[in-house]
N, C-alpha and C positions, 0 to 999 in steps of 0.2 A: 372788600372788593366794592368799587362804585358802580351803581347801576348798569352805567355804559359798559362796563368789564361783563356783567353779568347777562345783559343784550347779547354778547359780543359772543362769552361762551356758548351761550345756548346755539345762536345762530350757526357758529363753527359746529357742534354736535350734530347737530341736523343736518350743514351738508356735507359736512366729512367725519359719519359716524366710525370711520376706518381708524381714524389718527385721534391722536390725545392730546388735548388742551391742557397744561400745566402750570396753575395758576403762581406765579412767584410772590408769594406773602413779603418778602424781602428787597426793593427795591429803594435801598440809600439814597442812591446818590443819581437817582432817577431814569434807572435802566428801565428797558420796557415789561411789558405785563405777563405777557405768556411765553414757556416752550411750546413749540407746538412739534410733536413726535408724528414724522411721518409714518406710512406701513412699512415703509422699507428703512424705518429705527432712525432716518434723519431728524437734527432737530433746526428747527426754524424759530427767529426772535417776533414774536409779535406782540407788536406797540395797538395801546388802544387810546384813540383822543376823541377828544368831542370838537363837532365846527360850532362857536357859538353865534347867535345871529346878536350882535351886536346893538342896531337899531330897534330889535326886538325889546332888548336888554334895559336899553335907554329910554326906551316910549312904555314901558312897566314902572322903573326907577319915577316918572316923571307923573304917571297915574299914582303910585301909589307914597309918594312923599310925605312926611310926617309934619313936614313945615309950612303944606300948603291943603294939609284938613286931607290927606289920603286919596280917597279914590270919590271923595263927597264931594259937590257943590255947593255951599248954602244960597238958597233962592232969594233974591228980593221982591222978583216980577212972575215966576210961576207959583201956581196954584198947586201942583200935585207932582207924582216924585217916578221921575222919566230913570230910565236906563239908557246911557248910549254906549256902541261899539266904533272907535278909533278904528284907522288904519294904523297899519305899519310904520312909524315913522311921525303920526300926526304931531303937529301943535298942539300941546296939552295946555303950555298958558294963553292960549287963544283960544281954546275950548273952553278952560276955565274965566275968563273974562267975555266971551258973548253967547254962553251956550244958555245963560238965564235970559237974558235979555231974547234972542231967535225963537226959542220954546217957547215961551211966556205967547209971542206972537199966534204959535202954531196952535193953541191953547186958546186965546180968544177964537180962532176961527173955525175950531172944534178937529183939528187934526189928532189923533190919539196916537200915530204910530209912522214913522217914515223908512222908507227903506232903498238903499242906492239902485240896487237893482230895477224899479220900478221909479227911479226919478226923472227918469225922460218924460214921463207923461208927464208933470209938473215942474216947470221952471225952477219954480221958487224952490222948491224943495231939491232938485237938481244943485240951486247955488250953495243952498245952507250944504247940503252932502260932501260939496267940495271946498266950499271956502271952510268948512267943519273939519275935513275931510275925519269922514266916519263913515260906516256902512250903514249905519240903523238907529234908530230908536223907537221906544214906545213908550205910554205911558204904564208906572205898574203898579201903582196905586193912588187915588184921586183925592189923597190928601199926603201934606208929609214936605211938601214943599223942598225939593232938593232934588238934584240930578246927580246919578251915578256914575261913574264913568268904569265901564267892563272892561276888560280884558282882553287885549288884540288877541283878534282870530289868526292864526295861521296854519299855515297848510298850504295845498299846490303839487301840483303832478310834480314828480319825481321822473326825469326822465332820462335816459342814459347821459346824456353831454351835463346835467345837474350834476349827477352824482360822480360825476369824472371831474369835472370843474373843483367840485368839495374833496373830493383827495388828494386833484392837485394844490389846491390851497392846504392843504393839512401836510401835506410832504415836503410842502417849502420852506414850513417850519423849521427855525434855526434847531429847537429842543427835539425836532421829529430828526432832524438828520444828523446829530451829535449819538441817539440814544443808540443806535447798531454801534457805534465804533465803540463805545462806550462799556461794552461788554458782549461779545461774540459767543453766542451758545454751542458747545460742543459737541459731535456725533455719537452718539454710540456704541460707533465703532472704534474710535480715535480720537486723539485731544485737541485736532485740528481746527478751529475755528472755519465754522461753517460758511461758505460764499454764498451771495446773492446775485 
């Protein structure tokens, strides 16, 4: 069972400790995940998928590639060994080609740490946040010479029309709307293939 299944079961327990989750260890030819046995002995097919954030996916792959030294910068113009935090989406080979060189600046004028949120009060540090586009940095050790690059943050309110939007993308799915016809779970009361 993959995580999300395991999210998925618990969540269903909790708000419908009445009815029984039925996990199908057996799924060939890619039927979906669970029976789900109503109180009144109906059974329901429930599919479980994950939305993956893609640009998330891509701005990780691009932090962490094996062919361009991982998630390290090697410095030639900083002194001491910064962590920055990317947005969503950032330019990572443009982070990697002028993230030594902008530091190295903020570093003679004795800057130790920037932060987007508080870049209004200074221009300069407003342009590096965006032409960077990153949230943050500091320094986190004052020798070592090399800049890290962390880990996009994410997160963000969750709010009815998100999480309606994300199901409708996940139901539009060609494999989300083959897997009901694919195999119909039966009542049990009858051999009937259940309606939706």
């Amino acid at each position: 069972m993959r995580s999300s299944e395991r999210i998925v079961e618990r969540v269903f327990k909790a708000l419908l400790p009445e009815a029984e989750l039925i996990y199908r260890t057996s799924q060939p030819t890619g039927e979906y995940d669970f029976h789900l046995r109503c109180r009144n002995g109906e059974l329901a097919a429930l599919e479980v998928t994950e939305l993956l954030d893609e640009r998330w996916m891509k701005t990780q792959a691009a932090i962490h590639g094996k062919r361009v030294g991982g998630n390290v910068i090697k410095c030639r113009e900083c002194k001491k060994t910064w962590l920055l935090i990317p947005i969503n989406g950032a330019d990572i080979p443009k982070i990697r080609r002028e993230a030594d060189r902008l530091f190295a600046e903020l570093e003679r004028d004795g800057i130790r740490k920037i932060d987007s949120l508080r870049a209004h009060l200074n221009p300069r540090i407003s342009k590096l946040c965006n032409e960077l586009q990153i949230t943050g940095a500091s320094v986190i050790e004052d020798v070592g010479a090399k800049i890290l690059i962390g880990s996009v943050i994410r997160g963000g309110t969750v709010t009815e029309n998100s999480a309606i939007r994300a199901a409708e993308e996940i139901a539009a799915k060609p494999d989300i709307v083959e897997k009901p016809r694919q195999s119909q779970p039966k009542t049990a009361a009858s051999s009937r293939p259940h309606r939706r």
